[in-house]
N, C-alpha and C positions, 0 to 999 in steps of 0.2 A: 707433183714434183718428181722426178726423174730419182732414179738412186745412186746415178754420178752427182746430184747436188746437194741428197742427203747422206752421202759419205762424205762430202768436202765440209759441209755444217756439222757435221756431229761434235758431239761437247767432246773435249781431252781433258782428261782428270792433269792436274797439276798446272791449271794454266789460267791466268787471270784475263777475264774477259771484260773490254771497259765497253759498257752500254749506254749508245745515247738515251734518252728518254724523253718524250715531248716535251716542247718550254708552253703548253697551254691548248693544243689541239690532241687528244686520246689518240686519233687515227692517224696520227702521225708515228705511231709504232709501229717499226717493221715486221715483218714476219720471222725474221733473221732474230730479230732483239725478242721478240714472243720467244721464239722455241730455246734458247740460250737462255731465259729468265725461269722458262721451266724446266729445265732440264740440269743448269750447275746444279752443285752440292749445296751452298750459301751464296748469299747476296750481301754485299758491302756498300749499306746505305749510308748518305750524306746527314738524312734524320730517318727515320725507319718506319716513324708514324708518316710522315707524308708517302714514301714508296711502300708501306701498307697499303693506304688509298689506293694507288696505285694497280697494286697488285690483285685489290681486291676487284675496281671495276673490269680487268681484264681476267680474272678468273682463276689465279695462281695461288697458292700458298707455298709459300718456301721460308725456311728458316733464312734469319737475317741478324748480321750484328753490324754496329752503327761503325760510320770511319768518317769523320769530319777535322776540321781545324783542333781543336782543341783536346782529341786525343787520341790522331793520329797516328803518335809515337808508338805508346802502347798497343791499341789496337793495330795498329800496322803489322807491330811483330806476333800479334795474333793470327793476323789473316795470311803473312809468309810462312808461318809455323803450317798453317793446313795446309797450303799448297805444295809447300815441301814436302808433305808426307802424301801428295799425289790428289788432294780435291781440287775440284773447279770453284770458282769464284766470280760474279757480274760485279764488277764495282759500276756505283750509281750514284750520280748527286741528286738531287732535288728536284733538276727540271734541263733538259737540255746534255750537253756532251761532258764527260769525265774528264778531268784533269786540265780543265779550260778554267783556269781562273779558282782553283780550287786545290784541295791538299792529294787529288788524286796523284797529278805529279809526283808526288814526293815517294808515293807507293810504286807508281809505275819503276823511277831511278831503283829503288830496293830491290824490285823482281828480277829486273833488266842484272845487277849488280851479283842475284844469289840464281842466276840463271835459269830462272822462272822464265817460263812463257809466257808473254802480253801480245794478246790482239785485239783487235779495234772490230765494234758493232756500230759503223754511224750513222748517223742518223740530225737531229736537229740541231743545230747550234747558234744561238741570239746573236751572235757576231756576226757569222755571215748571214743571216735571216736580212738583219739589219742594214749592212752594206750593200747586199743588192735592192732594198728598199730605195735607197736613198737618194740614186739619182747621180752617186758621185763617183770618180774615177776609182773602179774597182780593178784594175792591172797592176798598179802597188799599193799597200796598204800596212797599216802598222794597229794593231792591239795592243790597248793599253790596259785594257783589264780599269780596276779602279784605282780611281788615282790617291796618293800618298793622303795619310788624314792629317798628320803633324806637318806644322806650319813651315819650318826650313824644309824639311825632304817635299813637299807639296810645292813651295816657291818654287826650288831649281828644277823640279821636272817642269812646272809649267812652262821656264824661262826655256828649257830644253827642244818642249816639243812644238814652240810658238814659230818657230824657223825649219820644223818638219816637213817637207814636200810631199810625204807622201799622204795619201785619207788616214784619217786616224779616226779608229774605235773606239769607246768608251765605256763601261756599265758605274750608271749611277742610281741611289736609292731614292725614292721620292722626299723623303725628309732634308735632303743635301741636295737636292737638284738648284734651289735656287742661288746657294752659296755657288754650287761650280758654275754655272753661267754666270756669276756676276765676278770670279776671279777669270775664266776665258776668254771676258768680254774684257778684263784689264788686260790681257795677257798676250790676246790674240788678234784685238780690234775688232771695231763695230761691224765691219762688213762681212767678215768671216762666217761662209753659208754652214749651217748644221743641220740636220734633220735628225728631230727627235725622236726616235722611236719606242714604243709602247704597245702592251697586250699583244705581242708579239703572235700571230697563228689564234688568235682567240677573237670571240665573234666581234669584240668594241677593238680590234684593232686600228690602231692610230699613227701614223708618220707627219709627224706637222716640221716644210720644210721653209726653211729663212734664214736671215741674217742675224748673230748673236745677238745685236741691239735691237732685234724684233723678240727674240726669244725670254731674252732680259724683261722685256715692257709687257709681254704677254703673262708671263708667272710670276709678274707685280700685282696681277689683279685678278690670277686663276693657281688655283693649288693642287699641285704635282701630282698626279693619283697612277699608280700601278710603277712596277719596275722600268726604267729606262736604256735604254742603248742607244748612244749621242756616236752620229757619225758627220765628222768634220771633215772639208775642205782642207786638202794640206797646203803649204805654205805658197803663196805662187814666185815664179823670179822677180818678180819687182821688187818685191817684199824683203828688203834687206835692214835688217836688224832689229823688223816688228817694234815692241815698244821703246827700244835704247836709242833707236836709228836717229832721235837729233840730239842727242845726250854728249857732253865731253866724257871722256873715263871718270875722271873726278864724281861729277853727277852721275854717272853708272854705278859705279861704288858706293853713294853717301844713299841711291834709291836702296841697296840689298842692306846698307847697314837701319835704316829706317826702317827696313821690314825683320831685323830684329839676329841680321848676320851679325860672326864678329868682323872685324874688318880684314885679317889674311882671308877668312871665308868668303867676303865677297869679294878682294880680290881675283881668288880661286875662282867664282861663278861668272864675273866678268872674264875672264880670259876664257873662258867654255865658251859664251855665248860671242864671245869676238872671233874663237877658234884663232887664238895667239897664245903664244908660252906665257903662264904665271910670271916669271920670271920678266918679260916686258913690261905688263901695267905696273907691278910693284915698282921697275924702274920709274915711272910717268907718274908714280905719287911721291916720290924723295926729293 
């Protein structure tokens, strides 16, 4: 390596480094992400035994403290506290890129906020591993991360992204795979193509691609095994108003009060999904 490429890589104390990390293939660590993993001051793991593992088959020991969901907060203002006083930092989740679907975000906004430096080491990420798997129009695209788990914020997203155009991305756990195919297949209709994807970069890698109501019939009689990334077909123009399209308002309303809205709220959700003012259907129910 040249020493114009190892002056531009060298670690800067005071600066938070987000590091992708393989979603299931070792060799898929850059040289970039190696020398930045050995060289900060600390690492800010997602769980600390799994990027132990880690660490260990690639050869590293470094001091590490954990930063995940649940105590972010506090540990956050741990890890701005050292950066502030001038150490380097890799933040790392699990498997795959930081701050995609994870509490990384919320630290990156704080550095950005206490004028820390953040920069980017990337590397793999399930989302687009996924997407170009898939077969399907990757020139727009929407990530949705996982979807809502309580039942009204999970209804109106669904009712949201069922009239989306563009591919939409997914990550689902194998224990809920079969419940979400069987609310996208109310939601989105039976034709709607997905390809499932699984063991993403690892030797049983899998993409099984079809129609919702093949996907539905298929994990009626087979069970879900490893983490998933579901990339959908977005809405096409024909497709106008997906599951409502022969409904009167009335029966639009009495479907979301059935699913357990009150009734302003499903007036609310109906005028989303009609994209008309609240203020219309309420008229059209007096």
């Amino acid at each position: 390596m040249s020493s114009a490429s190892n002056e531009k890589n060298r670690i800067e104390g005071g600066t938070l480094y987000l590091v992708a990390t393989p979603i299931g293939n070792l060799s898929d660590l850059s040289d970039r992400a190696y020398k930045v993993l050995s060289e900060v001051d600390f690492i800010a793991a997602e769980d600390t035994r799994n990027t132990g593992k880690l660490l260990s088959a690639i050869g590293i020991s470094k001091s590490m403290t954990s930063y995940y969901e649940h105590n972010k907060k506090s540990s956050g203002e741990h890890i701005l506290k050292r950066l502030l006083e001038g150490q380097s930092c890799a933040l790392v989740t699990d498997a795959g890129t930081p701050a995609i679907s994870d509490p990384g975000e919320d630290i990156v906004r704080d550095c950005i906020a206490a004028g820390i430096k953040v920069t980017s080491v990337p590397g793999a990420a399930a989302v687009i591993v996924a997407l170009t798997l898939s077969g399907m129009n990757t020139r727009r695209f929407a990530f949705e991360g996982f979807l809502p788990v309580k039942g009204r914020e999970r209804k109106e997203m669904l009712s949201e992204l069922s009239t989306e155009k563009r591919t939409l991305v997914l990550y689902e756990a194998p224990h809920k795979l079969k419940n979400t195919l069987d609310d996208l297949l109310e939601y989105f209709g039976s034709d709607r193509r997905i390809a499932l994807c699984r063991e993403l970069t690892k030797l049983n890698e899998d993409v099984m691609r079809c129609t919702l109501e093949e996907a539905v019939a298929y994990y009626s009689e087979n069970d879900p095994r490893g983490e998933y990334v579901l990339v959908l077909e977005g809405a096409t123009k024909t497709e106008t108003g997906a599951f409502w399209q022969d409904m009167t308002v009335e029966e639009h309303i009495d479907y979301y009060v059935a699913q357990g809205l009150k009734k302003m709220d499903a007036i609310k959700q109906v005028a989303k999904d009609r994209g008309v003012p609240k203020n219309e259907i309420y008229k059209q129910t007096i």
